[in-house]
C-alpha positions in Angstrom: -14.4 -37.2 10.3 -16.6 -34.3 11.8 -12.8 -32.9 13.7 -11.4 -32.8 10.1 -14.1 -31.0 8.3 -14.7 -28.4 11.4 -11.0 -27.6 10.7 -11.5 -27.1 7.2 -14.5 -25.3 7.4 -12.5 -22.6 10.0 -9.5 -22.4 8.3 -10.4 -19.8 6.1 -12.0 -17.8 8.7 -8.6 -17.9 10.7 -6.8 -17.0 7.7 -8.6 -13.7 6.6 -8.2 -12.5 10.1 -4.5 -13.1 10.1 -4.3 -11.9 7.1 -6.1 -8.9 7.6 -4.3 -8.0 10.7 -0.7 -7.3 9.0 -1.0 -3.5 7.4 1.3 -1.9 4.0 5.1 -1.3 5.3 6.8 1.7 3.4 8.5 -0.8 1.3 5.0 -3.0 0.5 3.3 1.3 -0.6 6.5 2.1 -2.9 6.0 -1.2 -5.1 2.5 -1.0 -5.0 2.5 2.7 -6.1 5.3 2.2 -8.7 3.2 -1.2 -10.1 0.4 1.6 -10.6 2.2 4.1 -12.1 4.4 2.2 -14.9 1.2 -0.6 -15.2 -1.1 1.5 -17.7 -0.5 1.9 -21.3 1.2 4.9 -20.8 4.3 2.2 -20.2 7.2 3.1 -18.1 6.7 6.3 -16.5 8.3 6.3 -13.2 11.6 5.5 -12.4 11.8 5.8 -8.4 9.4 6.0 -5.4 10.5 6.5 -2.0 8.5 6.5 0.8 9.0 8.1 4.6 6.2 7.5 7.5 4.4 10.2 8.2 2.1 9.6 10.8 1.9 6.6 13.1 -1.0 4.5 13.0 -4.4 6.7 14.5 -7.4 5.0 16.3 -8.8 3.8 13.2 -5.4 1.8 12.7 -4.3 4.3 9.1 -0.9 5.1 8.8 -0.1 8.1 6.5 3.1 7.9 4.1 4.8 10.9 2.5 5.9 9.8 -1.3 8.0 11.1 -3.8 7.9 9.2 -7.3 10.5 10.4 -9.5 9.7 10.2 -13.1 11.8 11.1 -16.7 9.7 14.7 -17.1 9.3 15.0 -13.6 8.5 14.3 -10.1 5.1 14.2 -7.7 4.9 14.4 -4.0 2.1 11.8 -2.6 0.3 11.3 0.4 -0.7 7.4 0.7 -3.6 6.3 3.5 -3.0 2.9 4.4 -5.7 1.1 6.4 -5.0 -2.7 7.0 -3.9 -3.8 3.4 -5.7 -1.1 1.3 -4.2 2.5 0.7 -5.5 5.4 -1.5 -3.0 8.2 -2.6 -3.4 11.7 -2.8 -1.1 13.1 -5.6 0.4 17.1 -5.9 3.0 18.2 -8.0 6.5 19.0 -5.8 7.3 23.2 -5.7 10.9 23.8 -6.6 
């Protein structure tokens, strides 16, 4: 009985760390950013985001993605930090 219950006890200690290991591909940052933009009550405000890598992963394990979300009005150019499975965006309008 004490096997069983060490392995349920560690189970979830494996599982965040596999968990945690896997970071955001370009595809996982374009969902999440277009769930953001068309999930306020503004509605559906973006119709697109496409994502390129823009920097490989540094010491501190972020990768850096270069974002363009395409909208009815118009677009924005974003840089997303991703860090494991967290990112933060940094938004500027696109010069054309």
């Amino acid at each position: 009985m004490k096997p069983l219950l060490a392995i349920l006890v560690a189970l979830p200690v494996l599982l965040a760390f596999g968990a945690g290991s896997h970071g955001m591909s370009r595809n996982d940052v374009s969902h999440a950013l277009l769930a953001q933009m068309n999930g306020s009550s503004a509605g559906h405000i973006t119709k697109r985001v496409g994502c390129r890598l823009a920097s490989h992963a540094s010491t501190n394990g972020t990768v850096r993605y270069a974002c363009v979300l395409t909208g009815a009005r118009a677009s924005q150019h974003a840089f997303v930090t991703v860090n494991g499975t967290t990112w933060r965006a940094e938004f500027a309008p696109l010069q054309g």
